[in-house]
GUGUBA-593521 format. One record per residue (C-alpha): residue number from 1; residue in three letters; x, y, z. Coordinates in steps of 0.1 Angstrom, whole numbers. Last residue first. Layout:
BEGIN
<node><n>NUM</n><res>ALA</res><u>X</u><v>Y</v><w>Z</w></node>
...
***
This chain:
BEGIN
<node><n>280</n><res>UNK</res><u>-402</u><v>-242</v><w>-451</w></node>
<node><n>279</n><res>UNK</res><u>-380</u><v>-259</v><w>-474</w></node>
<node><n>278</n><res>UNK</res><u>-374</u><v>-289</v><w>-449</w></node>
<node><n>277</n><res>UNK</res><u>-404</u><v>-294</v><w>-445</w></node>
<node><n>276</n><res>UNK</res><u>-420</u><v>-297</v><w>-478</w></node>
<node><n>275</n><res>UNK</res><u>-390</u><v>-317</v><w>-485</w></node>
<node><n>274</n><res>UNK</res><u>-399</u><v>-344</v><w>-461</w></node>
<node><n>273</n><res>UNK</res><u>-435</u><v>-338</v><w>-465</w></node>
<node><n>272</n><res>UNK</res><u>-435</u><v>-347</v><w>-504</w></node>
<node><n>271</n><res>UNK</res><u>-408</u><v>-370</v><w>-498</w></node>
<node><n>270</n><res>UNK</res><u>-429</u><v>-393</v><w>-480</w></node>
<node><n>269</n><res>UNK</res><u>-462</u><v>-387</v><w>-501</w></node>
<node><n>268</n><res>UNK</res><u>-447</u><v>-392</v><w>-537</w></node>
<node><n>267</n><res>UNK</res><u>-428</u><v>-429</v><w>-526</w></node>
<node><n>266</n><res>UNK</res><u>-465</u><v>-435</v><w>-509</w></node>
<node><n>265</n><res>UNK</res><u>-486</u><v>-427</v><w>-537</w></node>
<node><n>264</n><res>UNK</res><u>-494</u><v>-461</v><w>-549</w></node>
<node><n>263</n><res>UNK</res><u>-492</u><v>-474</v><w>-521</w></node>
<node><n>262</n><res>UNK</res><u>-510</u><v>-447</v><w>-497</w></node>
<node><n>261</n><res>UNK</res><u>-540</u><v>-447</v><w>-525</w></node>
<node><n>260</n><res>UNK</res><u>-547</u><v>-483</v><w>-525</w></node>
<node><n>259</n><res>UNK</res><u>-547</u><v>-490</v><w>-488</w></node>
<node><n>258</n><res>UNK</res><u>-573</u><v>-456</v><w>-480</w></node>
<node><n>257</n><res>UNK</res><u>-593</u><v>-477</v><w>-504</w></node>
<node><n>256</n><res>UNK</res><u>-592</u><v>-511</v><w>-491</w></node>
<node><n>255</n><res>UNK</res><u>-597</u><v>-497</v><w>-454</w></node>
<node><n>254</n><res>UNK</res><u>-637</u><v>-486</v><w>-461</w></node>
<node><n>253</n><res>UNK</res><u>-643</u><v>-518</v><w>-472</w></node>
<node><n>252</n><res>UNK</res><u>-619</u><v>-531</v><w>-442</w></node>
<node><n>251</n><res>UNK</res><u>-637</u><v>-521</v><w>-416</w></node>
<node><n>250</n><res>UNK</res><u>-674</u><v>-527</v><w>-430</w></node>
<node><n>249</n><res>UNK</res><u>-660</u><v>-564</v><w>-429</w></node>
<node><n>248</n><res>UNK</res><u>-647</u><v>-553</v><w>-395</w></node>
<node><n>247</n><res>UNK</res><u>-683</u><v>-536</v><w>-381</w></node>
<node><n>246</n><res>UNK</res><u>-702</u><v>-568</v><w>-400</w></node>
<node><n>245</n><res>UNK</res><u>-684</u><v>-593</v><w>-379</w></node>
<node><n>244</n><res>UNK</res><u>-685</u><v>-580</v><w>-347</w></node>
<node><n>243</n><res>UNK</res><u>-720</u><v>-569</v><w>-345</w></node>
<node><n>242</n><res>UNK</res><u>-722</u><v>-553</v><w>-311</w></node>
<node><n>241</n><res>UNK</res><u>-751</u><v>-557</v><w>-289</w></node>
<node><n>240</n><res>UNK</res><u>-767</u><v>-537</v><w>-260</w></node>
<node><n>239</n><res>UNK</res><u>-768</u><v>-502</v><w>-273</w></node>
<node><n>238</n><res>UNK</res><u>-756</u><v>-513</v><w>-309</w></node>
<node><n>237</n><res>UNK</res><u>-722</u><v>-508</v><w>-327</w></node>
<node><n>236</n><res>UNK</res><u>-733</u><v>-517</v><w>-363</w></node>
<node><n>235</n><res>UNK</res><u>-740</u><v>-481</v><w>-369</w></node>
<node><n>234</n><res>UNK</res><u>-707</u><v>-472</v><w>-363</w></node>
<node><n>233</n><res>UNK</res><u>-696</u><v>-487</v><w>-396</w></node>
<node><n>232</n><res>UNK</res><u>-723</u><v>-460</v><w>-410</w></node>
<node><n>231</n><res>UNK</res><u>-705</u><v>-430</v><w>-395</w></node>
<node><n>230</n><res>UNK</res><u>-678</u><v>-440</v><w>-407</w></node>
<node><n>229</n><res>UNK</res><u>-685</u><v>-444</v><w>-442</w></node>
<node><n>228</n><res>UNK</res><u>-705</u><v>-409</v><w>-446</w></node>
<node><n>227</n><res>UNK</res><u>-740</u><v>-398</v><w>-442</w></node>
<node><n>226</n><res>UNK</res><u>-755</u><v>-380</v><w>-467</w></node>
<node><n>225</n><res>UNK</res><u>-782</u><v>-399</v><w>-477</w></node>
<node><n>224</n><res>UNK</res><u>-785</u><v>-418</v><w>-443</w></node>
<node><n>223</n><res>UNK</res><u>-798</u><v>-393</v><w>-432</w></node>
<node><n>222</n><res>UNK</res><u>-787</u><v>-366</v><w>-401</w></node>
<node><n>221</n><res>UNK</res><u>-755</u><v>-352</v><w>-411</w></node>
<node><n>220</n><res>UNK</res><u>-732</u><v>-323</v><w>-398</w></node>
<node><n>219</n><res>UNK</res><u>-725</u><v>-339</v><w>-368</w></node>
<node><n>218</n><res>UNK</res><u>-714</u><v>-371</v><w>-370</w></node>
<node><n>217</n><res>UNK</res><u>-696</u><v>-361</v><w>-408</w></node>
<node><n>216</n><res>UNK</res><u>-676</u><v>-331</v><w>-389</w></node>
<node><n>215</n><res>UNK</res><u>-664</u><v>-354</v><w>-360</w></node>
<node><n>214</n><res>UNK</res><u>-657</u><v>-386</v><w>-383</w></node>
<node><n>213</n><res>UNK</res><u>-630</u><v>-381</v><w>-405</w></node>
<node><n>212</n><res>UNK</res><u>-615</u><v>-415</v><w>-423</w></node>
<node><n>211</n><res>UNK</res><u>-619</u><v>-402</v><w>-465</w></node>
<node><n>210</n><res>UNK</res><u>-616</u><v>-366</v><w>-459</w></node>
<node><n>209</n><res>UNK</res><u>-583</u><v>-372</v><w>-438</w></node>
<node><n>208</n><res>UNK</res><u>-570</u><v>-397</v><w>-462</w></node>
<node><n>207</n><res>UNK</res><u>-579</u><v>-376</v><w>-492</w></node>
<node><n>206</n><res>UNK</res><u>-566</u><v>-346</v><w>-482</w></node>
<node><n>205</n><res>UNK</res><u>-529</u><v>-363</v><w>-473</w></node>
<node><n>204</n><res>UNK</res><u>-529</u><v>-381</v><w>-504</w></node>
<node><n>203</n><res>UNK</res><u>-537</u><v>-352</v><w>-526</w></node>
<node><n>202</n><res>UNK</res><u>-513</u><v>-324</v><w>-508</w></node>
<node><n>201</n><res>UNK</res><u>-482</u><v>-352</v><w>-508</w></node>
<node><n>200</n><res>UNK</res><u>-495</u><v>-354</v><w>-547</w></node>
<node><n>199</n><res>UNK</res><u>-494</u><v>-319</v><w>-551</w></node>
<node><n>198</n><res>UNK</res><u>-459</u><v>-318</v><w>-536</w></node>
<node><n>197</n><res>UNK</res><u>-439</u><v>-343</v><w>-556</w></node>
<node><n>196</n><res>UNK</res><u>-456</u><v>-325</v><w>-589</w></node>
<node><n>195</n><res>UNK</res><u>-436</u><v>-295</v><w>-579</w></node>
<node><n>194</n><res>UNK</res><u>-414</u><v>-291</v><w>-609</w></node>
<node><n>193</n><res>UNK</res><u>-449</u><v>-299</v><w>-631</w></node>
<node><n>192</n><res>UNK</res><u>-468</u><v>-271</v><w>-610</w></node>
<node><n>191</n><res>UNK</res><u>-443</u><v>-247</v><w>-614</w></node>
<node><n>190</n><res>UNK</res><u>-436</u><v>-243</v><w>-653</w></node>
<node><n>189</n><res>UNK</res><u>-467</u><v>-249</v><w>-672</w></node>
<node><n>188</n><res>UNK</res><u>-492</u><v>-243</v><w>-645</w></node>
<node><n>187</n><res>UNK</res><u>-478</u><v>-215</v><w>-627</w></node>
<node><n>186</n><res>UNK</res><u>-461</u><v>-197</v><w>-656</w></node>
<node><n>185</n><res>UNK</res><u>-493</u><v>-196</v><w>-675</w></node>
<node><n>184</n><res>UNK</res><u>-507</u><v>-183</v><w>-646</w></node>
<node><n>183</n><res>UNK</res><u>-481</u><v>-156</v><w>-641</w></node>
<node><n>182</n><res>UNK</res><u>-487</u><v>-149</v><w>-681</w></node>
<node><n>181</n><res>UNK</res><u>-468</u><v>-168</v><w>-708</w></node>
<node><n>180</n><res>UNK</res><u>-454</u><v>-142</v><w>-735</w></node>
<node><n>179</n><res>UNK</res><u>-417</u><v>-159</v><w>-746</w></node>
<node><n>178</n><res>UNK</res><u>-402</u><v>-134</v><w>-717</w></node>
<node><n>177</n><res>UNK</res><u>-428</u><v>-148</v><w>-695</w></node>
<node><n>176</n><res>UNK</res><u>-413</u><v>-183</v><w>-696</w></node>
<node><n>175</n><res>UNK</res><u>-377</u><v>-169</v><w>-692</w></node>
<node><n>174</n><res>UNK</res><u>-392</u><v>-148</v><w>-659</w></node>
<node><n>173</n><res>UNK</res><u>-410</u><v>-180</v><w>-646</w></node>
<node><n>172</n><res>UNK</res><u>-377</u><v>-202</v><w>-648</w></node>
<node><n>171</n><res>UNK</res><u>-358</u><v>-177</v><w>-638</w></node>
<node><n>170</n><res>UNK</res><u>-376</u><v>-174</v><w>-604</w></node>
<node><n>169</n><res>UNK</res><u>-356</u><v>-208</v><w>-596</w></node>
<node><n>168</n><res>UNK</res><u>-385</u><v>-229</v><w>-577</w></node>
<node><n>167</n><res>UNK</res><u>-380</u><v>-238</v><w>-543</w></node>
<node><n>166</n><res>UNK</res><u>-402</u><v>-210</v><w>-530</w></node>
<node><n>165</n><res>UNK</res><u>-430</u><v>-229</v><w>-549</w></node>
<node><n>164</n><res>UNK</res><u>-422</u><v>-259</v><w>-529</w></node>
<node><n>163</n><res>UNK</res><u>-425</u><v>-242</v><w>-497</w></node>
<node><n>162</n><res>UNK</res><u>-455</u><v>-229</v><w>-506</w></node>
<node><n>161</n><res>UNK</res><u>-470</u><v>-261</v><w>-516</w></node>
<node><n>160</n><res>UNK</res><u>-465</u><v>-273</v><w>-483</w></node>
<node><n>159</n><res>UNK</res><u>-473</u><v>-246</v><w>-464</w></node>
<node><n>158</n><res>UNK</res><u>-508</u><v>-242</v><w>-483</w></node>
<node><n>157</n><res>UNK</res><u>-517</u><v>-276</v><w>-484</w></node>
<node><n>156</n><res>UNK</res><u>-512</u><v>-277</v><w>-447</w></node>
<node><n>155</n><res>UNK</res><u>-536</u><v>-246</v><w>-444</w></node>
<node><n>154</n><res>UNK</res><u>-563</u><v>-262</v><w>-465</w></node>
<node><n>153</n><res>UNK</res><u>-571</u><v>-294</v><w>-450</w></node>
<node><n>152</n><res>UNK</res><u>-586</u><v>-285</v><w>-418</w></node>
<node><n>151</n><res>UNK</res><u>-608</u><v>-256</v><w>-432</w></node>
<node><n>150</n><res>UNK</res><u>-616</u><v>-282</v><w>-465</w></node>
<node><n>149</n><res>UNK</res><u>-631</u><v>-308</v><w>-441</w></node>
<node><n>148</n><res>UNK</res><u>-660</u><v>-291</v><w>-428</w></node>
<node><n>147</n><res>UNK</res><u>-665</u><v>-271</v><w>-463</w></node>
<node><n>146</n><res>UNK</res><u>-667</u><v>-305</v><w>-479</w></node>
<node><n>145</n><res>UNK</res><u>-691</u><v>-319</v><w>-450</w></node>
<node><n>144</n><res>UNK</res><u>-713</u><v>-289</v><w>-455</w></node>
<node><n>143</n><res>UNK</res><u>-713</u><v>-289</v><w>-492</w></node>
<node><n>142</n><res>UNK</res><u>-725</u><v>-327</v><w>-492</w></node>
<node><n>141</n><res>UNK</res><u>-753</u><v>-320</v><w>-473</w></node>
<node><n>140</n><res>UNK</res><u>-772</u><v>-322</v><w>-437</w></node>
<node><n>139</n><res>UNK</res><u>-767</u><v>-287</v><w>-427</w></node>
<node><n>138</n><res>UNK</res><u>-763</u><v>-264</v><w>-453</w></node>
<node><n>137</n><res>UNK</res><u>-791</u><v>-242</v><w>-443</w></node>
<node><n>136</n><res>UNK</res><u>-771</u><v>-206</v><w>-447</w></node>
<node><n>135</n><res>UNK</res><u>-774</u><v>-204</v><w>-411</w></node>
<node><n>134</n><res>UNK</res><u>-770</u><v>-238</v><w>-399</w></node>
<node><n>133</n><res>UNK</res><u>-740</u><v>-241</v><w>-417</w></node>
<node><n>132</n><res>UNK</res><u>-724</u><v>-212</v><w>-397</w></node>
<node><n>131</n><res>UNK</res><u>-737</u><v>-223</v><w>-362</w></node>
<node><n>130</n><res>UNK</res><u>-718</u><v>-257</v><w>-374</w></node>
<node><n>129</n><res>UNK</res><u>-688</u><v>-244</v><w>-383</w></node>
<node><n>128</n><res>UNK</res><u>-687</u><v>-223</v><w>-351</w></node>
<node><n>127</n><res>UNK</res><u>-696</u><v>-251</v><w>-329</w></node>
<node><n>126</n><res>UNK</res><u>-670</u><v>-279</v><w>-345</w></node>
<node><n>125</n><res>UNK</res><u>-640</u><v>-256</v><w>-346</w></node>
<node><n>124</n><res>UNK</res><u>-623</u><v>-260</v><w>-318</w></node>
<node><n>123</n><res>UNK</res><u>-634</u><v>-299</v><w>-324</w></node>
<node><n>122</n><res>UNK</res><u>-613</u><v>-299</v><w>-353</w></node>
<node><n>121</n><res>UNK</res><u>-584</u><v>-292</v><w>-337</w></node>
<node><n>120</n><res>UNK</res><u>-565</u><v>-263</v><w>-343</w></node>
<node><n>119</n><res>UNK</res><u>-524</u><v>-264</v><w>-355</w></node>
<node><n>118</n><res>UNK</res><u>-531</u><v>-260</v><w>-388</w></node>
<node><n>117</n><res>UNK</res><u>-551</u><v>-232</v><w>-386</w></node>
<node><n>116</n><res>UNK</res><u>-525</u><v>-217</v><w>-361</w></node>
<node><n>115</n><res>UNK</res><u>-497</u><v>-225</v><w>-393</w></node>
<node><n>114</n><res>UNK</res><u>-518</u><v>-206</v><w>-417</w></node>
<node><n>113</n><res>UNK</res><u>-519</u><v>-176</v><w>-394</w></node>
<node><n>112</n><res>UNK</res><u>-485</u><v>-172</v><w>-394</w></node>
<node><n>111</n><res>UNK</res><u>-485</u><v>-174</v><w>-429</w></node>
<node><n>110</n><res>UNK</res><u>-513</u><v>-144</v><w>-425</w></node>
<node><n>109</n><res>UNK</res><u>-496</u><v>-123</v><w>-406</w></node>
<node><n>108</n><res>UNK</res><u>-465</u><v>-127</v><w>-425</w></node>
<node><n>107</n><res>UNK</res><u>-489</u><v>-115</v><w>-455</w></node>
<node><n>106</n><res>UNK</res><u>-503</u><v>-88</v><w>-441</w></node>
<node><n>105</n><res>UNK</res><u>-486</u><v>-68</v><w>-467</w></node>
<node><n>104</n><res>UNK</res><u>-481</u><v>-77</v><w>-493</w></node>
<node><n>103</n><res>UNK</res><u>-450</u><v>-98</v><w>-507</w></node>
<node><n>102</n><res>UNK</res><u>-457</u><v>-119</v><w>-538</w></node>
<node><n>101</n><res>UNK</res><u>-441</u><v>-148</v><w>-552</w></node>
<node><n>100</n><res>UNK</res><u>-442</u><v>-180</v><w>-525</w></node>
<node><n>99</n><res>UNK</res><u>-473</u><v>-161</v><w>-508</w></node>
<node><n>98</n><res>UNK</res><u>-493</u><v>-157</v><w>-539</w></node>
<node><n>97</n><res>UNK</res><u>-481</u><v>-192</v><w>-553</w></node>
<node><n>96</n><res>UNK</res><u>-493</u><v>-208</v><w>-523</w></node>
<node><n>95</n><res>UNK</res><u>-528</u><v>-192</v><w>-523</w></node>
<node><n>94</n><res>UNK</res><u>-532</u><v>-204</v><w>-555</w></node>
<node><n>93</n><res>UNK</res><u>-516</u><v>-236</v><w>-556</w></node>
<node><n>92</n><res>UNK</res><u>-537</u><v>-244</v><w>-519</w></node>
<node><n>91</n><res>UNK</res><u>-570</u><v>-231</v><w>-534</w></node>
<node><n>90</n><res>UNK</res><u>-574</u><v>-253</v><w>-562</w></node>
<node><n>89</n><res>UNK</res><u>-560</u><v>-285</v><w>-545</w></node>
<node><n>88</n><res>UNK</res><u>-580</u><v>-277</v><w>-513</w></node>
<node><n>87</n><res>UNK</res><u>-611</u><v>-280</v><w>-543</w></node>
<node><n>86</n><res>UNK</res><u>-601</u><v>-310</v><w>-559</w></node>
<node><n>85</n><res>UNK</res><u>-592</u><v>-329</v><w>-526</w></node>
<node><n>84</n><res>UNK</res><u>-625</u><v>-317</v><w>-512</w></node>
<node><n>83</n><res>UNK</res><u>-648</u><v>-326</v><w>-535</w></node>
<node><n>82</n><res>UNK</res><u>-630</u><v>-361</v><w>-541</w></node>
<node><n>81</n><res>UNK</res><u>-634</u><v>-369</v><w>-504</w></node>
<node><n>80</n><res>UNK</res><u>-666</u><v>-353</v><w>-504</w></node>
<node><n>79</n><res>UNK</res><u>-681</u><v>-377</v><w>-538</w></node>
<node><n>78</n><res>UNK</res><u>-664</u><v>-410</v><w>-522</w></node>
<node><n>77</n><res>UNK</res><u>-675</u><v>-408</v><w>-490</w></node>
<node><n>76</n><res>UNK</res><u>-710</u><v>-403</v><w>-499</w></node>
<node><n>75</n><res>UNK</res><u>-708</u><v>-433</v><w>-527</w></node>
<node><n>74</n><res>UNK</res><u>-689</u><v>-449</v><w>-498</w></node>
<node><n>73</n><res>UNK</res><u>-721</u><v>-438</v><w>-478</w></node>
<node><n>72</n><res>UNK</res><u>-749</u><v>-454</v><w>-499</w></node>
<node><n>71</n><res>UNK</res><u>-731</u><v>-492</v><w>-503</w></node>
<node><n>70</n><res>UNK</res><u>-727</u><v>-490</v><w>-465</w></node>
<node><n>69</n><res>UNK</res><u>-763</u><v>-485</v><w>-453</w></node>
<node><n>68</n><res>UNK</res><u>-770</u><v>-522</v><w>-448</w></node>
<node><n>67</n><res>UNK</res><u>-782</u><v>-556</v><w>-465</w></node>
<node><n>66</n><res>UNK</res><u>-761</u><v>-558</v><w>-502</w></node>
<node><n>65</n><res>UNK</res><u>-728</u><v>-548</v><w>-490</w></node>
<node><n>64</n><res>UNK</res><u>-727</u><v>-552</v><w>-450</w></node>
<node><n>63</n><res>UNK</res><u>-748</u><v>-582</v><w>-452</w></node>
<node><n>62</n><res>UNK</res><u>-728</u><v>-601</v><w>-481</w></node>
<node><n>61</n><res>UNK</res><u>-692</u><v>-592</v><w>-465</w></node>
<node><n>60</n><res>UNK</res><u>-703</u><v>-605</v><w>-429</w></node>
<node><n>59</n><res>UNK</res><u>-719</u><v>-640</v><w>-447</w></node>
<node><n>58</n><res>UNK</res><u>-683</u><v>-644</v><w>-463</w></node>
<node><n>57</n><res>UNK</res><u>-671</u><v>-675</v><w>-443</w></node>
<node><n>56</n><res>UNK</res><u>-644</u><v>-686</v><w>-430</w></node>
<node><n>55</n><res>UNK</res><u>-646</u><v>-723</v><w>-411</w></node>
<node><n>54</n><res>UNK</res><u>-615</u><v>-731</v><w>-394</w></node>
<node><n>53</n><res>UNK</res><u>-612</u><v>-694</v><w>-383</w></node>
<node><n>52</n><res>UNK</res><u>-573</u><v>-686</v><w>-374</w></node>
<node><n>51</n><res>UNK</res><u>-561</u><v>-667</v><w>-343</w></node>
<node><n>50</n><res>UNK</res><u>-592</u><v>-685</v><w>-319</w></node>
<node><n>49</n><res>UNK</res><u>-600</u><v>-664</v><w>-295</w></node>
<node><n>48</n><res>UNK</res><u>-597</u><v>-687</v><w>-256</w></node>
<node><n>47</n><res>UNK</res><u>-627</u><v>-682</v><w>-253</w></node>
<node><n>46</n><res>UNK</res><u>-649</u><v>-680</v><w>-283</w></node>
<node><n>45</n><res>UNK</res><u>-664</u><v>-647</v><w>-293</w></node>
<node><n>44</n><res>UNK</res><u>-661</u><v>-646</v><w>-327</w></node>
<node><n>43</n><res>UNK</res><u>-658</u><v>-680</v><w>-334</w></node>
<node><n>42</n><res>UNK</res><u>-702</u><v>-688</v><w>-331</w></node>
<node><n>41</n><res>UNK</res><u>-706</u><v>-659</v><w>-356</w></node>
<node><n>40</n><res>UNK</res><u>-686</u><v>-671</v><w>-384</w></node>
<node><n>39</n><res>UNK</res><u>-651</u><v>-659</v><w>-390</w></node>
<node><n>38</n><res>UNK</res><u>-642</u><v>-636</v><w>-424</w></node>
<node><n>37</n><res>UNK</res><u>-642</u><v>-607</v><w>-406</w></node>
<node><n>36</n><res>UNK</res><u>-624</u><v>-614</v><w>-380</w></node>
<node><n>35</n><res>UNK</res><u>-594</u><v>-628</v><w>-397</w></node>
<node><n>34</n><res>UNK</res><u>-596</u><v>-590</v><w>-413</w></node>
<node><n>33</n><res>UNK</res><u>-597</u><v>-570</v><w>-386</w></node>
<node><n>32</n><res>UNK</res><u>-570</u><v>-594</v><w>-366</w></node>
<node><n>31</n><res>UNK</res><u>-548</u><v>-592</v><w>-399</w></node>
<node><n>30</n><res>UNK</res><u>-554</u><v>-553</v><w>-396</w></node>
<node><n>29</n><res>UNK</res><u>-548</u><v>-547</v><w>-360</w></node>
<node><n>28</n><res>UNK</res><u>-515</u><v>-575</v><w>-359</w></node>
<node><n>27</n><res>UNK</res><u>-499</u><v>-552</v><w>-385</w></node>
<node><n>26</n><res>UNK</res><u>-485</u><v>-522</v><w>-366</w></node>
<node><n>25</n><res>UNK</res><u>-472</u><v>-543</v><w>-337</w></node>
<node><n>24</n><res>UNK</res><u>-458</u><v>-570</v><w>-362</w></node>
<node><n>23</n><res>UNK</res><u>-439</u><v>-548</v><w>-379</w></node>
<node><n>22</n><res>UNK</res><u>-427</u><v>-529</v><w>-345</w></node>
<node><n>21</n><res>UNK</res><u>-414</u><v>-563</v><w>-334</w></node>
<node><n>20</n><res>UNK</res><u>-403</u><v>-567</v><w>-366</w></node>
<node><n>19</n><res>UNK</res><u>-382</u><v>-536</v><w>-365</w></node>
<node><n>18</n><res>UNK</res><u>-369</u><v>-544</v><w>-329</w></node>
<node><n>17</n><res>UNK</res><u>-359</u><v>-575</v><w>-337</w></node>
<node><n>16</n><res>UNK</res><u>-339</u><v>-559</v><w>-370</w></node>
<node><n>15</n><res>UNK</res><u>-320</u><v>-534</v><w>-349</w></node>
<node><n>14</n><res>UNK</res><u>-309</u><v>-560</v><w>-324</w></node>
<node><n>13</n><res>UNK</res><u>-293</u><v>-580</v><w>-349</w></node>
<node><n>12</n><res>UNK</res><u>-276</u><v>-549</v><w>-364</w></node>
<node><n>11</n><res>UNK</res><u>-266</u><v>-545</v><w>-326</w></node>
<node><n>10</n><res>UNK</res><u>-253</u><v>-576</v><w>-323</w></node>
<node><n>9</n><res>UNK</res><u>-235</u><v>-581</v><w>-358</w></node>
<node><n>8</n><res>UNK</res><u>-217</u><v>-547</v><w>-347</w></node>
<node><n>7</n><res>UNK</res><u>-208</u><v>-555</v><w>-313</w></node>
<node><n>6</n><res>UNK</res><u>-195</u><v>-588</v><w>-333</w></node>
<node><n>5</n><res>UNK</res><u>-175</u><v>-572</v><w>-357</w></node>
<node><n>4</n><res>UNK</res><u>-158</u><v>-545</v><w>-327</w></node>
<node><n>3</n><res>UNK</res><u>-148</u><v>-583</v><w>-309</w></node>
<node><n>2</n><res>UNK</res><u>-129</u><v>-597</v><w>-344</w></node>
<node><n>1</n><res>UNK</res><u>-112</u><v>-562</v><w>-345</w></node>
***
């Protein structure tokens, strides 16, 4: 008995090191982002690095806010990541309820189809879209980067929230019709509030990719009007010269939000996909 508690005691012990070694792994980039960020020039590239600036300073944080390009894009970042979160919101309850509810046909075809769209990466895609935007002369605006991000963002929103839609007793809609609400009435009053773990999942998960994609927003733009947040942090990655300090102060502006969101969504987020999947 005594020699069974102490296999156990070991390989809890174990367990735990190799948790914090996996902590530490996944933190180390964003402490070393940050430290960074707040060193002056001459620590930046010392040798041996120094792990902790003796003099910090905020001269990075003052050029990338008031002296550069950054200020413009998170405005840009902010008005395509919201676009786009609304507007795969919109779609992906509507589309989700039709295939949750109704059987047409085609419609197997097109689930299927739904998971290939997910499955395609957005440099598949990158040509056509583009031919496409050229043609109607969206290139270069906000509509083009929303519609960019909106054909990788839509087919996941629709799997998810049909799986939660499936979950939802039919009685609930038919009692609610019985008393004279309509099928949308039903959706919104009935489903949508049951499934409220799985809109969110949708929002954080649309947001984060909207917010940190940088294929559609390189090519798609060309001024610095439209151009996005990481497309300006890669501006301070010269030909011959890299400024350290302003590309992780520009690093963790654009972090702080992407932050915010996952904590105070995370508990929706997590079982959002975990019963998502499972449903499916």
């Amino acid at each position: 008995m005594k020699q069974r508690k102490m296999l156990t005691f070991s390989g809890q012990t174990l367990s735990y090191l190799f948790l914090l070694a996996v902590i530490i792994f996944a933190i180390f980039p964003a402490l070393w982002m940050f430290v960074t960020s707040i060193k002056p020039h001459s620590e930046i590239l010392t040798t041996p690095p120094r792990w902790i600036t003796h003099h910090p300073t905020l001269s990075s944080y003052s050029r990338v806010l008031f002296h550069s390009s950054i200020p413009r894009a998170f405005l840009n970042s902010v008005v395509v990541t919201v676009c786009t979160t609304i507007l795969t919101l919109f779609f992906s309850i509507l589309a989700g309820y039709g295939f949750s509810r109704y059987k047409f046909r085609g419609s197997r075809t097109l689930s299927t189809g739904l998971l290939f769209g997910q499955m395609m990466p957005g440099v598949a895609i990158v040509i056509p879209l583009y031919m496409a935007l050229n043609k109607v002369h969206l290139i270069d605006s906000y509509a083009a980067l929303v519609i960019a991000n909106m054909a990788i963002t839509i087919p996941l929103g629709v799997i998810m929230l049909r799986s939660f839609f499936q979950s939802v007793p039919r009685e609930l809609e038919e009692a609610a019709k019985i008393d004279g609400t309509t099928n949308l009435g039903a959706l919104f009053r009935i489903i949508l509030p049951v499934s409220a773990p799985g809109i969110i999942a949708v929002s954080v998960y649309t947001f984060l990719n909207s917010w940190e994609e940088f294929l559609f927003a390189l090519n798609f733009t060309n001024s610095a009007s439209v151009q996005t947040l990481p497309i300006a942090v890669n501006e301070f990655s010269g030909e011959f010269v890299i400024d350290w300090g302003g590309m992780m102060s520009a690093s963790v502006v654009v972090s702080i939000p992407v932050l915010v969101v996952f904590l105070a969504c995370s508990k929706y987020f997590v079982k959002g996909l975990a019963d998502g999947s499972v449903k499916g």
